[in-house]
PATI-76936 format. One record per residue (C-alpha): residue number from 1; residue in three letters; x, y, z. Coordinates in steps of 0.001 Angstrom, whole numbers, plus 500000, padded with zeros to 6 digits. Each point is the difference from the previous one (the first is absolute). Example, Ala and Ser with C-alpha at 12.3 -4.5 7.8 and 13.67 -1.06 7.14 Angstrom:
<rs>
+-----+---------+--------+--------+--------+
: num : residuo :      u :      v :      w :
+-----+---------+--------+--------+--------+
:   1 :     ALA : 512300 : 495500 : 507800 :
:   2 :     SER : 501370 : 503440 : 499340 :
+-----+---------+--------+--------+--------+
</rs>
This chain:
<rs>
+-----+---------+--------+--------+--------+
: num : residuo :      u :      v :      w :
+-----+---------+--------+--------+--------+
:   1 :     UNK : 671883 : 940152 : 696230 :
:   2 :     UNK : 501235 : 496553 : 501123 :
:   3 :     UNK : 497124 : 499364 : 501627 :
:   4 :     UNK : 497997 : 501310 : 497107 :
:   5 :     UNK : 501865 : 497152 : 498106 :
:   6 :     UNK : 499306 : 497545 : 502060 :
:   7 :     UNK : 496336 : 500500 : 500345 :
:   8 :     UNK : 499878 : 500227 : 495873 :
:   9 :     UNK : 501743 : 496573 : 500383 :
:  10 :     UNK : 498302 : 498286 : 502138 :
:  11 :     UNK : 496870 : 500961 : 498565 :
:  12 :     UNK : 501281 : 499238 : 496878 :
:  13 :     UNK : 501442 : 496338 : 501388 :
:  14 :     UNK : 496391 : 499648 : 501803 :
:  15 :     UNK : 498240 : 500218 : 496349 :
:  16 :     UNK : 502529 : 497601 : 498406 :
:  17 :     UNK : 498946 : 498026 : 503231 :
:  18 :     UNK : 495955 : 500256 : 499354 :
:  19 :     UNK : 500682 : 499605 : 496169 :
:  20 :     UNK : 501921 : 496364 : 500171 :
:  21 :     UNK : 497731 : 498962 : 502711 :
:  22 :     UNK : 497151 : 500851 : 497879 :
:  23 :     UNK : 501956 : 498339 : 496830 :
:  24 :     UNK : 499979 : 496850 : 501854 :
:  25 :     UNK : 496265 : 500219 : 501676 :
:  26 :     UNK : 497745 : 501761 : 496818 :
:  27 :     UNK : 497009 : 497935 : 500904 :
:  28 :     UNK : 500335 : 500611 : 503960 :
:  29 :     UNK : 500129 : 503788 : 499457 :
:  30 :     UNK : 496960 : 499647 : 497719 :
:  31 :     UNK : 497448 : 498242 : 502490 :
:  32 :     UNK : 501073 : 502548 : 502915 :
:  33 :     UNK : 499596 : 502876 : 497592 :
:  34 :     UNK : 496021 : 499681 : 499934 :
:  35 :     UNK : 499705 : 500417 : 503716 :
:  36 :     UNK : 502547 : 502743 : 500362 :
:  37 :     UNK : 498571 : 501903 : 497141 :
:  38 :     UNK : 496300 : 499473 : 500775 :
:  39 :     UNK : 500472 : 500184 : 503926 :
:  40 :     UNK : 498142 : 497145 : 500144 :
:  41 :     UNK : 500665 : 497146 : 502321 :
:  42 :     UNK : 500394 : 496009 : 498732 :
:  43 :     UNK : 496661 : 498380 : 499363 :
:  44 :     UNK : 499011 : 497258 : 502443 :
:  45 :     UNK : 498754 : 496480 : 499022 :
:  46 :     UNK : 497099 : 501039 : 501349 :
:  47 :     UNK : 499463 : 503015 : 498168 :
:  48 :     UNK : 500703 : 497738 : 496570 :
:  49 :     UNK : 497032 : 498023 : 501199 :
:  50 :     UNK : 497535 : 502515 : 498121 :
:  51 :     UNK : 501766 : 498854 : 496715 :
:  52 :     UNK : 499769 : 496524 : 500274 :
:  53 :     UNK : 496426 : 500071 : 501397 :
:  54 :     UNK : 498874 : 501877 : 496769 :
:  55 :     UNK : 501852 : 497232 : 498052 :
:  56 :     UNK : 497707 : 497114 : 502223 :
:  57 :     UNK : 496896 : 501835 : 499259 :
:  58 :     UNK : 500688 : 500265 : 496278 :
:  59 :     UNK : 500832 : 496506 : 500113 :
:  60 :     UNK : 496452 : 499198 : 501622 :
:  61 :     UNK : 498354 : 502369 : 497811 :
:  62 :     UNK : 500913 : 498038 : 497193 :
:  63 :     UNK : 499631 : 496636 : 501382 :
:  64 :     UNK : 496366 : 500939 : 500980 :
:  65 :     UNK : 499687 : 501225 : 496446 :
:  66 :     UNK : 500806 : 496523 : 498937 :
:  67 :     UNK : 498344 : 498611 : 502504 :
:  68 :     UNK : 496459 : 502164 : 498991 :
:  69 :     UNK : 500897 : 499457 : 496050 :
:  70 :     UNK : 499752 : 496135 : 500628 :
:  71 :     UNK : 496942 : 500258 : 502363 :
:  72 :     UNK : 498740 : 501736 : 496761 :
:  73 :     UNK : 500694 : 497250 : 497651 :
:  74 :     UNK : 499149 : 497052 : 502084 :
:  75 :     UNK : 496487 : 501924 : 500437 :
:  76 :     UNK : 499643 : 500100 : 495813 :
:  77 :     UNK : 501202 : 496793 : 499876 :
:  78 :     UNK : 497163 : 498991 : 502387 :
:  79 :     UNK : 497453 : 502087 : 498699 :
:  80 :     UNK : 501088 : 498509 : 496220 :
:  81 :     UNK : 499647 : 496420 : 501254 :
:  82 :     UNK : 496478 : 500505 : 501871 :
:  83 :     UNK : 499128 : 501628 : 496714 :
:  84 :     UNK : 500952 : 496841 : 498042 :
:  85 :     UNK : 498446 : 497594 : 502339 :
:  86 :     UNK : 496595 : 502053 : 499744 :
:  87 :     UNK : 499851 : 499934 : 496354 :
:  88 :     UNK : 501044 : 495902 : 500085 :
:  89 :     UNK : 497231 : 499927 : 502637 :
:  90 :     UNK : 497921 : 501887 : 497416 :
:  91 :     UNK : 501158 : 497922 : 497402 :
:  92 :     UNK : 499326 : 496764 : 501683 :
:  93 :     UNK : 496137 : 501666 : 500909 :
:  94 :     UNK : 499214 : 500450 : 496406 :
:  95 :     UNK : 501250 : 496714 : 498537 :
:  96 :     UNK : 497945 : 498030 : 503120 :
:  97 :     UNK : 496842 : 502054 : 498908 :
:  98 :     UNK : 500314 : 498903 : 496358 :
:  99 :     UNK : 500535 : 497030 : 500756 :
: 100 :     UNK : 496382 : 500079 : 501980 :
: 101 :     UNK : 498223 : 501748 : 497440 :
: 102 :     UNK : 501161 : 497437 : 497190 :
: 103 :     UNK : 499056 : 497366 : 502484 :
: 104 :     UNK : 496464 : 501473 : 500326 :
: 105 :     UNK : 499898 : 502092 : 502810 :
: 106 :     UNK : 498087 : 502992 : 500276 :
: 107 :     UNK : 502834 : 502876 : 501763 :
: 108 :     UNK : 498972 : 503013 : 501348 :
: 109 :     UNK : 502444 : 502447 : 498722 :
: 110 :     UNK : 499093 : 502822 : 502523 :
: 111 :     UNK : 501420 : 498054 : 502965 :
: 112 :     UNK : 503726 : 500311 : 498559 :
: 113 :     UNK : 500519 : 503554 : 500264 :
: 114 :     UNK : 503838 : 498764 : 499373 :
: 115 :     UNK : 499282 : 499325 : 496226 :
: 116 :     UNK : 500800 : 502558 : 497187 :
: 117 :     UNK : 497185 : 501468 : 497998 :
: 118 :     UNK : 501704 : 497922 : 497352 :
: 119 :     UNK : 499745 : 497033 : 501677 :
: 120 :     UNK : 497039 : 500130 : 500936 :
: 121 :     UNK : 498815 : 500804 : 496429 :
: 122 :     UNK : 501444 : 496977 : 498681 :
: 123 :     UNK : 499083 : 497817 : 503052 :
: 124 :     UNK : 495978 : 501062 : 499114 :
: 125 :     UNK : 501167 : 499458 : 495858 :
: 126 :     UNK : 500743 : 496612 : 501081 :
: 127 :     UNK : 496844 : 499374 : 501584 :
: 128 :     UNK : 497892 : 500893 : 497472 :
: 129 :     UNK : 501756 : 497376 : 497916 :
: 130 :     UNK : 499550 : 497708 : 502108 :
: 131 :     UNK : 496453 : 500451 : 501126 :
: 132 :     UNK : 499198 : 500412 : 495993 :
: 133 :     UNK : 502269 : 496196 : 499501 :
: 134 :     UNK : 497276 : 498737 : 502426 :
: 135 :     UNK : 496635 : 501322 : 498543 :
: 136 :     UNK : 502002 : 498951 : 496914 :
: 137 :     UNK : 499997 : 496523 : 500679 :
: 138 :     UNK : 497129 : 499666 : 502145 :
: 139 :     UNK : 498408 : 500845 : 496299 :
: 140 :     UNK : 501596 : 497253 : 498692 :
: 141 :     UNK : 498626 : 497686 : 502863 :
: 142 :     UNK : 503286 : 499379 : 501387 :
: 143 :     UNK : 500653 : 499728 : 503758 :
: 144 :     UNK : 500955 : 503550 : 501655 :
: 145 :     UNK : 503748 : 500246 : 500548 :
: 146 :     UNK : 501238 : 496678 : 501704 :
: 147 :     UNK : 502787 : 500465 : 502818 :
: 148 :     UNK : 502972 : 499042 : 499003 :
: 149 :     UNK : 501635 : 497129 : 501212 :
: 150 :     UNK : 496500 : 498726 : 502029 :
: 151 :     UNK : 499822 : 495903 : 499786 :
: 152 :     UNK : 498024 : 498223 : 497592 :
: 153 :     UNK : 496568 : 499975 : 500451 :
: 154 :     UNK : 499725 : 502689 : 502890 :
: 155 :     UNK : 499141 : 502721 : 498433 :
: 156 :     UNK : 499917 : 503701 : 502139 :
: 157 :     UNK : 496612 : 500117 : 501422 :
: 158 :     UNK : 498746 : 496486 : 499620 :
: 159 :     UNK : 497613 : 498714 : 502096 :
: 160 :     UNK : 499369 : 496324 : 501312 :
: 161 :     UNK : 496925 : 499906 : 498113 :
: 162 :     UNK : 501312 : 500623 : 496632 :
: 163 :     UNK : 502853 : 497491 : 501063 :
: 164 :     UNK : 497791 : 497169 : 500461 :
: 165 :     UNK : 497978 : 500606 : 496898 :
: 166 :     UNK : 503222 : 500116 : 498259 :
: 167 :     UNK : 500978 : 496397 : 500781 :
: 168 :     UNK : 496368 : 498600 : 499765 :
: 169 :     UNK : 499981 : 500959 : 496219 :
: 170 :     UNK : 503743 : 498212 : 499532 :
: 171 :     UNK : 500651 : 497623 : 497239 :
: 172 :     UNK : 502058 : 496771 : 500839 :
: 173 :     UNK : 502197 : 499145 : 497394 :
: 174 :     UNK : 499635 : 496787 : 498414 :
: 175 :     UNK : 502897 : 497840 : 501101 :
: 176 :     UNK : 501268 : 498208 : 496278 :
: 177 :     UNK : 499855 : 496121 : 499905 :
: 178 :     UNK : 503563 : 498417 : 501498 :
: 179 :     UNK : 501391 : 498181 : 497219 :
+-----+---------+--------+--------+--------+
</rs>
């Protein structure tokens, strides 16, 4: 039975052995234990590749999100600005044409397809008025609508002829006696 003894202590000096060792070491024991419970062998850098490359390609995902959500808003942005400039355009269009019509001018209104039905409506108000000022004063014997800011005595549409009959029928002023 010595033998038996000895075995039963050794065994039992072996344990004491393993249990210190392991008392000392937890953590070591721990990251072996994976492998020798699983059977499965230590992964290679290689093999953690997989990982990180799905971590790259969500990282491009998103940046191309970015990337396509600020393609998107410069595009509105640029679409909101040509917008504005064609309405200032428009703008700028309809205040030029009133500015003809109250000058006179006889507009087409079919040829700017670019006008509103509004404006057009009030561009065609406006001359009515106007042709209805003339007839209005032509009544009255005045001169037709003058052009603003023409020089004295040139009148729109004034020919030589008149001109000269003009200054035949001038009266000199009589200069008053010098003291």
């Amino acid at each position: 039975m010595d033998t038996a003894k000895q075995a039963g202590q050794t065994a039992r000096d072996l344990a004491q052995k393993i249990a210190k060792r392991m008392a000392r070491e937890p953590l070591e024991v721990l990251k072996k234990a994976e492998s020798q419970v699983t059977g499965s062998e230590e992964q290679k850098p290689q093999e953690m590749s997989p990982q990180s490359q799905s971590t790259d390609t969500q990282a491009k995902i998103i940046e191309r999100r970015g990337q396509f959500q600020d393609k998107i808003k410069s595009t509105r942005r640029v679409e909101a600005y040509q917008r504005e400039l064609d309405d200032i355009r428009k703008r700028d269009l309809f205040k030029d044409l009133q500015r003809r019509i109250s000058e006179g001018e006889e507009i087409p209104l079919e040829d700017y397809p670019e006008l509103t039905m509004e404006q057009k409506q009030v561009l065609k108000a406006q001359m009515e008025a106007v042709r209805r000022e003339a007839t209005r004063r032509e009544a009255a014997g005045q001169n037709v609508l003058e052009v603003p800011g023409s020089k004295r005595g040139r009148r729109f549409g004034q020919t030589r002829k008149q001109e000269v009959e003009r200054q035949q029928t001038r009266v000199e002023k009589p200069v008053p006696p010098s003291g």
